[in-house]
N, C-alpha and C positions, 0 to 999 in steps of 0.2 A: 480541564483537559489542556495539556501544554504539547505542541510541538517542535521537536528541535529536529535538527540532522544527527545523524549516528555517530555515536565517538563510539572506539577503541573499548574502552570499557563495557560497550554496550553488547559485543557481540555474542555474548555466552548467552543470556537472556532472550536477547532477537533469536540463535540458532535454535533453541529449546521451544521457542513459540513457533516457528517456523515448521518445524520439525512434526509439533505436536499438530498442526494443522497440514502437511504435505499433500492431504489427498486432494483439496484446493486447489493447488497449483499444478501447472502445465508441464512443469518439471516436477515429479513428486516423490524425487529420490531422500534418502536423508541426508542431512548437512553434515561432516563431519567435521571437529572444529579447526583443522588444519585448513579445510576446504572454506571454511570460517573466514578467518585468517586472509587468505587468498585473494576471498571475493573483495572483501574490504580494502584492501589493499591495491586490487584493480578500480575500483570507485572515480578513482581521481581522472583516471583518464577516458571515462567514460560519462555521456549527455545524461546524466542520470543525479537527482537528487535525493537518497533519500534518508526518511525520516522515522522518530521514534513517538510515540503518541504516550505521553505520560501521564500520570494521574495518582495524588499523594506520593508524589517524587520518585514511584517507581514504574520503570519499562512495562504498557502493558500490552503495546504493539508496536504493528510498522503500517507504513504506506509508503508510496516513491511516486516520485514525476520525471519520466523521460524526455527528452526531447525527441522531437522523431520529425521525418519530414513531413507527416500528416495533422504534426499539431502535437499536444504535451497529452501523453501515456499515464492513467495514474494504475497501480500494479504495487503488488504485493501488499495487499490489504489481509493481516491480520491480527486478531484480537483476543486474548486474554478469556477463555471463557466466563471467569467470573468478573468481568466485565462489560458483558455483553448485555444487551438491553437500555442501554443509558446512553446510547443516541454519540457515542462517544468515534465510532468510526464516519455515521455520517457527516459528523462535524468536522473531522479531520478534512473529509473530501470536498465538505462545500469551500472551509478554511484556504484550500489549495488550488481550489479551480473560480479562485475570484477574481484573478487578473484575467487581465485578456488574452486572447487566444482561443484556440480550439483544442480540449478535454475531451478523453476516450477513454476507454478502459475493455479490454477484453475478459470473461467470464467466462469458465470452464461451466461448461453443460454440466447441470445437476447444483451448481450454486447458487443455491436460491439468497442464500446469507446474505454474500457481496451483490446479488443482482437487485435487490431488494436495499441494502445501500444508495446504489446510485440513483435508483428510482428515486428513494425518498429527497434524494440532495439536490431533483430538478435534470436527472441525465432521462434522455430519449433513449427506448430501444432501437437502434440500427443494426439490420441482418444479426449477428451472432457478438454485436459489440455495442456498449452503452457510448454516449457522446453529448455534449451542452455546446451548444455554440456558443459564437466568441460573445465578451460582455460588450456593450457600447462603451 
């Protein structure tokens, strides 16, 4: 499992996965690839990292780390369903919440997939959102 940040190249892939997973997320509309295009392209000017989670050299998700004023956000956790099961997103998360700081993550009710993630990568349930305190 390799992670990088999103290129250009990547977005068709990312939209499609994205896409195929919407009911996940808190916005659960579809991506169209113009709107594609857009978001990527706002990226830059926004506290936001994110990233592609690869495996035999091709896209089989995403994950992101926000900056926020409560501490770094990780969000938009999706996976390849023929991928799944090979520990391959909780690696990503434990991977990106090793620095210091303080890690959250909000989970749409009925997720057990991603809530079940953060569990295993060492996050605490708090009220309606996952979190790891800072590292020493």
């Amino acid at each position: 499992m390799r992670l990088r940040l999103i290129r250009e190249s990547d977005l068709e892939a990312v939209r499609e996965l994205r896409n195929r997973s919407r009911e996940w997320f808190f916005d659960d509309r579809e991506v169209s690839a113009a709107e594609q295009r857009a978001w990527f392209a706002s990226l830059q000017s926004k506290p936001v990292s994110f990233y592609v989670i690869e495996e035999d050299d091709a896209v089989v998700g995403t994950i992101s780390v926000a900056e926020r004023e409560d501490g770094f956000e990780l969000g938009n956790l999706v996976l390849d369903e023929r991928f799944r099961g090979r520990g391959l997103m909780t690696g990503a998360v434990e991977q990106l919440s090793r620095s210091g700081g303080t890690f959250y993550a909000r989970v749409k009710p009925g997720n057990d997939a991603s809530a079940a993630v953060f569990e295993r990568a060492g996050f605490a349930v708090r009220h309606l959102h996952f979190e790891r305190a800072s590292s020493p």
